[in-house]
C-alpha positions as CSV (number, residue, x, y, z in Angstrom):
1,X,30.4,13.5,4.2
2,X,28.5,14.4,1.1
3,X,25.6,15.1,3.0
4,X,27.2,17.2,5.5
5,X,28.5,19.3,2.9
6,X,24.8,19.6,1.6
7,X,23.8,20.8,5.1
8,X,26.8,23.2,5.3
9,X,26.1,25.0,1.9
10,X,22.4,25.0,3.0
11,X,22.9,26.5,6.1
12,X,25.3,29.0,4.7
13,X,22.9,30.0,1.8
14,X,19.7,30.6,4.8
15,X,21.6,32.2,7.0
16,X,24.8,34.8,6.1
17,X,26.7,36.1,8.6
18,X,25.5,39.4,10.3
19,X,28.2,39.7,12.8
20,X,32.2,38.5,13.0
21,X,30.7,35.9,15.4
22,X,28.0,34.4,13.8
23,X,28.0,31.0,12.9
24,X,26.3,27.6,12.9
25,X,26.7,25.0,15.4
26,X,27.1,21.0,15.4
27,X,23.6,20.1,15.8
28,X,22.8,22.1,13.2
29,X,24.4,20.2,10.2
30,X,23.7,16.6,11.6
31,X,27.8,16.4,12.1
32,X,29.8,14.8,14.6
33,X,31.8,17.8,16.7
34,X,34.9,15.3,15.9
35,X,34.4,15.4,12.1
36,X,34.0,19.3,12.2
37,X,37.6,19.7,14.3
38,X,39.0,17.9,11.3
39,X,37.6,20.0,9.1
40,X,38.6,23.0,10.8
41,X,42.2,21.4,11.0
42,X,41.7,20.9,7.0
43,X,41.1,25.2,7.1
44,X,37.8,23.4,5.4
45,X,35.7,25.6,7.9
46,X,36.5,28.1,10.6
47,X,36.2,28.6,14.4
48,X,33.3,31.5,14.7
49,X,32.7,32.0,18.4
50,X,34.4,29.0,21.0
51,X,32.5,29.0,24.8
52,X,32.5,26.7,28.0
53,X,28.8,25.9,26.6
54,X,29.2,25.7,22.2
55,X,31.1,26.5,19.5
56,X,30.1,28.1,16.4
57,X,31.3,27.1,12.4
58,X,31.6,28.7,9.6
59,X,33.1,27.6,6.0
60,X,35.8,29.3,5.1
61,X,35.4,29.1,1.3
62,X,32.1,28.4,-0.2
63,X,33.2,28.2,-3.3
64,X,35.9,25.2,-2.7
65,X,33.0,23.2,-0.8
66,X,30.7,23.5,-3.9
67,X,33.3,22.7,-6.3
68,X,34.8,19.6,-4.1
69,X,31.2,18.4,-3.5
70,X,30.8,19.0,-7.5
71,X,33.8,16.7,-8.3
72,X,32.9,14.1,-5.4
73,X,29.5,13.5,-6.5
74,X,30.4,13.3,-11.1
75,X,33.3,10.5,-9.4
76,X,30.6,8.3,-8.1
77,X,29.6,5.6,-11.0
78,X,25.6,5.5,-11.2
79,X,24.4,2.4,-9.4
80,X,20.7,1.6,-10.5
81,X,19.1,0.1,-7.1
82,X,17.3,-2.9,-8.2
83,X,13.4,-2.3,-7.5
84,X,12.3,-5.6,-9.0
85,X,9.1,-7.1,-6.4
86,X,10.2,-10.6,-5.4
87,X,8.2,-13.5,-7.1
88,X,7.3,-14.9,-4.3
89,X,5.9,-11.9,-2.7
90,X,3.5,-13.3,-0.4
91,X,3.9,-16.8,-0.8
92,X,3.6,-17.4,2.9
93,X,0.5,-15.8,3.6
94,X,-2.8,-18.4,3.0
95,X,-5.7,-16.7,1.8
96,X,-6.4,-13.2,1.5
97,X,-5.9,-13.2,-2.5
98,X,-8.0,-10.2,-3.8
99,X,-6.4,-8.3,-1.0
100,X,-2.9,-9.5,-2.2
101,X,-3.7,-8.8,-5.7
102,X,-4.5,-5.1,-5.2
103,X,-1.2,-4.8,-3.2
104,X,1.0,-6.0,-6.2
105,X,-1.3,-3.9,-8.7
106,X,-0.3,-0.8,-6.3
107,X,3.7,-2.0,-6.5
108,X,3.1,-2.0,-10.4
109,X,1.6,1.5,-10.4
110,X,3.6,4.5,-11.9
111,X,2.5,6.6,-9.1
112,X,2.0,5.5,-5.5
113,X,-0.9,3.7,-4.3
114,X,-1.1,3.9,0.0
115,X,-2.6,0.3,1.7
116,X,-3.7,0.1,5.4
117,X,-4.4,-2.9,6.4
118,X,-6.5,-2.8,9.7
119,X,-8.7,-5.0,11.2
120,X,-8.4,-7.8,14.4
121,X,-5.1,-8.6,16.0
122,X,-3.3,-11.9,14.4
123,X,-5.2,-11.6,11.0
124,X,-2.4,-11.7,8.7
125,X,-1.5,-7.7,8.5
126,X,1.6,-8.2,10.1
127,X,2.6,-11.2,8.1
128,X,1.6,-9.1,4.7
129,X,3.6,-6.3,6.5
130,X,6.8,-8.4,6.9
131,X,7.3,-9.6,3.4
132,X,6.6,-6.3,2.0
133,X,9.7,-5.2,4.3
134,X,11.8,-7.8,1.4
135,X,10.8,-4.6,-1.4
136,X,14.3,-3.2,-2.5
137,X,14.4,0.1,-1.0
138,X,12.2,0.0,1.8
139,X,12.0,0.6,5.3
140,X,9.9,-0.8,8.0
141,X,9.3,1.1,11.0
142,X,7.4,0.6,14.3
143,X,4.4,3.1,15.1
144,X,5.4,2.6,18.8
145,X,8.8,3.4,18.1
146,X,8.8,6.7,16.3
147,X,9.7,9.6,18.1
148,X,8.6,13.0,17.8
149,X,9.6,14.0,14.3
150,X,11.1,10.5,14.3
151,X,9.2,10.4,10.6
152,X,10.7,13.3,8.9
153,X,14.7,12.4,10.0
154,X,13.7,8.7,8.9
155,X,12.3,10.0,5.7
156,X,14.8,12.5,5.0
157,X,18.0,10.5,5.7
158,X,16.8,6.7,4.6
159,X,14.3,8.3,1.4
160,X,12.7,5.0,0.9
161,X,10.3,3.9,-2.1
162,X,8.6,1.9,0.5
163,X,7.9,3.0,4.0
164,X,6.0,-0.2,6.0
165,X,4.8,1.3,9.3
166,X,3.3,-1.5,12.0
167,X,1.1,-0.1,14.9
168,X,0.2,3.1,12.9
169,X,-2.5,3.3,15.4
170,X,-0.3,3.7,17.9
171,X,1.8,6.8,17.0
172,X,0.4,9.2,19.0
173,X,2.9,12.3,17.5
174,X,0.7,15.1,15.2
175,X,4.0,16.1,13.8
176,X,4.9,12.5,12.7
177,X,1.3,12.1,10.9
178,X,1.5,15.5,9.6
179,X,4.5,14.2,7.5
180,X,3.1,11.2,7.2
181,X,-0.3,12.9,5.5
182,X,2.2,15.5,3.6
183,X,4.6,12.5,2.1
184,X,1.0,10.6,0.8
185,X,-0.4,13.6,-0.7
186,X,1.9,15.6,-2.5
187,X,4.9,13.1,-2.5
188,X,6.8,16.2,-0.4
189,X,7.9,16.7,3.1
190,X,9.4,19.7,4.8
191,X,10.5,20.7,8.1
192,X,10.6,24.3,9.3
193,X,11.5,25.1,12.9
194,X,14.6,25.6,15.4
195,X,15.9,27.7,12.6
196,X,16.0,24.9,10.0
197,X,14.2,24.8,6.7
198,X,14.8,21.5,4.9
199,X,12.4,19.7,2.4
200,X,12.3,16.8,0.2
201,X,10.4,15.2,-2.6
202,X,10.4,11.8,-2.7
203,X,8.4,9.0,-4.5
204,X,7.3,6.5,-1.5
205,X,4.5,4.1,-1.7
206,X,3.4,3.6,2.0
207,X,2.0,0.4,3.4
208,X,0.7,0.2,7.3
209,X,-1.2,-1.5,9.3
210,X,-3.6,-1.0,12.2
211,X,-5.9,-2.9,14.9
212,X,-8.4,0.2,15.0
213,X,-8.9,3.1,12.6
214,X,-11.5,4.9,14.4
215,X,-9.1,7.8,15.9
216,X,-7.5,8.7,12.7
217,X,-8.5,11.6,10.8
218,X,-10.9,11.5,7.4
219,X,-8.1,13.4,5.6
220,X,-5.4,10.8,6.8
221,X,-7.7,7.6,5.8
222,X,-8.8,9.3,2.2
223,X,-5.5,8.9,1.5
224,X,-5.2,5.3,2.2
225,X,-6.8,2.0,0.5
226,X,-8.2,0.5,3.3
227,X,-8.0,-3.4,3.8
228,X,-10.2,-4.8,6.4
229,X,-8.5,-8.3,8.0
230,X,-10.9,-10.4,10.1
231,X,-9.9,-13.3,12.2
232,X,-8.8,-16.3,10.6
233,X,-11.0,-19.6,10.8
234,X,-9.7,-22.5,12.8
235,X,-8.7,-24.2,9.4
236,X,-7.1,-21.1,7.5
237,X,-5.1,-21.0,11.3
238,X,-3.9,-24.0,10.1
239,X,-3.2,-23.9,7.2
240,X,-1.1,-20.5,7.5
241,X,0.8,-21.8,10.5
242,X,1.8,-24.7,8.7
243,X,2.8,-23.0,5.8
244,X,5.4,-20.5,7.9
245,X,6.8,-23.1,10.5
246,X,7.4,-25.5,7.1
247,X,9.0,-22.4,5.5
248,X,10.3,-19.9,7.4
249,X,11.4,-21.6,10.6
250,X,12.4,-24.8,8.6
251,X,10.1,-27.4,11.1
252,X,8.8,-30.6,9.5
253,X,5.3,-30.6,8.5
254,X,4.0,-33.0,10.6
255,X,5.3,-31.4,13.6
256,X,4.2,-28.3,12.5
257,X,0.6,-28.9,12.2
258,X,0.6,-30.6,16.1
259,X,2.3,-27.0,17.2
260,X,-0.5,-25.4,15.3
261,X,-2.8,-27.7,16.8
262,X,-1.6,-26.9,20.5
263,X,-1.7,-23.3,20.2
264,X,-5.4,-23.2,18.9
265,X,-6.4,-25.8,21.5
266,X,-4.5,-25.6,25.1
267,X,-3.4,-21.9,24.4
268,X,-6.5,-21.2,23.0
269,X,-4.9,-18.7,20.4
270,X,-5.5,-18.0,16.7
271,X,-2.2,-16.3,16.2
272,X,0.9,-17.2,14.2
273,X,3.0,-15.3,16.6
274,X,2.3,-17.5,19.2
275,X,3.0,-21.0,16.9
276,X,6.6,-19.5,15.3
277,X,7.6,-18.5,19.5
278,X,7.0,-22.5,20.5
279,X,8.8,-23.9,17.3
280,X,11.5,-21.2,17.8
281,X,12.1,-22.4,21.5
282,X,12.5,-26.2,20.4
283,X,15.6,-27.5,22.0
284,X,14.6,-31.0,20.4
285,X,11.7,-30.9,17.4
286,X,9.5,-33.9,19.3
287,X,6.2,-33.3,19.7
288,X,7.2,-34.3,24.0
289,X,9.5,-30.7,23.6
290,X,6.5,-29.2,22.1
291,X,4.5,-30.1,25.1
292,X,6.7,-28.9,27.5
293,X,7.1,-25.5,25.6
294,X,3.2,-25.4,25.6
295,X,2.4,-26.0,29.2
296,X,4.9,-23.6,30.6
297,X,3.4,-21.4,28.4
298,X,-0.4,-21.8,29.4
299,X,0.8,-21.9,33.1
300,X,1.5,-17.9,32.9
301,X,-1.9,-16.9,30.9
């Protein structure tokens, strides 16, 4: 409700009345039509214009919004948000130690530092990627996934210190890396259009990752440390797929090296992904369920 009430004033401020029938609609103010017929109800706001096709707000007192939102927000008792890193960022992740290093010197900065981590597919980005999403505060987003000026309402309703966005490559929207390039340089983002101005300033650190950086802009990457991943090695395969299964998925070791040891050699695949899917599917952990898994598996490759 308290940022309704923002939006209200806001709109109210932008935009006064020039006719008896002027008004602002539901979409307008992020509310639900329900919430503003209570408020009407409440004689909180007032019925402008009703049609078969919208109907237009208003508040009726300014004044009482701003002074109810005063006392609403000096009733709230501070909570500090913990923003302490997790010591055992990373734990899971074999190898890559310089490149973790830098990451945690960026988390310890006063000011943001921006990582992309690009490079070949199953390299360790998206495991780096996933325990950075365990950061207080943050918010980890598809590329894939965000809509057009899917960025901005994420931004501007979650405001997260850390935004983690997989696939970057693969957002396609200029709007969504125009906020994106916006957030990184000037810690600001603002949207002007439909007849809504609303900006933000925020202090986000942002952390993505990428399988090919070739299409993005030189402005976009200047803004970014770039971390180049390069397929693992049959023994650092190994050794990291060990380390998850033993760890994340709870599978004894023994049985998690001969998963390991099935995906690199009858599935022919360097890729964690692939190793967490067969110990995840284990009806029975035996090394004979394992087998089964594995051949059904390789059967539709």
């Amino acid at each position: 409700m308290e940022r309704l009430f923002q939006d209200i004033l806001e709109w109210e401020r932008l935009y006064p009345p020039k006719t008896p029938y002027d008004g602002w609609e539901w979409y307008q103010v992020h509310a639900d039509p329900r919430t503003l017929n209570r408020l009407v109800t409440e004689k909180v706001l007032q019925v402008q214009l009703k049609t078969n096709k919208s109907i237009t707000y208003r508040a009726m007192d300014i004044n009482a919004i701003k002074r109810g939102l005063k006392d609403y927000q000096g009733s709230l008792i501070p909570v500090e948000e913990s923003t302490a890193i997790p010591p055992d960022l990373f734990n899971f992740v074999i190898g890559h130690d310089e490149k973790k290093d830098l990451i945690k010197r960026g988390l310890e900065s006063e000011s943001p530092v921006h990582f992309l981590l690009w490079g070949t597919v199953a390299s360790a980005k998206s495991l780096l990627l996933e325990d950075l999403a365990r950061l207080p505060q943050s918010h980890f987003a598809l590329g894939s996934a965000l809509t057009q000026a899917g960025l901005f309402e994420l931004l501007y309703n979650e405001r997260p210190r850390y935004l983690i966005i997989d696939e970057l490559d693969k957002v396609g929207d200029v709007e969504n890396l125009a906020v994106l390039l916006s957030l990184m340089e000037r810690g600001f983002i603002r949207e002007t259009k439909y007849r809504r101005h609303r900006s933000l300033k925020l202090r986000t650190w942002v952390f993505a990752s990428a399988n090919e950086i070739n299409h993005f802009s030189k402005e976009l990457l200047s803004r970014f440390l770039l971390l180049r991943f390069r397929d693992y090695t049959m023994d650092e395969f190994f050794n990291v797929t060990v380390t998850v299964l033993t760890g994340r998925e709870k599978i004894a070791e023994g049985l998690s090296l001969y998963i390991a040891e099935k995906t690199a050699q009858t599935l022919q695949s360097r890729d964690v992904r692939d190793a967490v899917k067969v110990s995840r599917l284990l009806k029975q952990r035996t090394k004979a369920d394992v087998d089964y898994i594995i051949s059904i598996m390789q059967g539709q490759r």
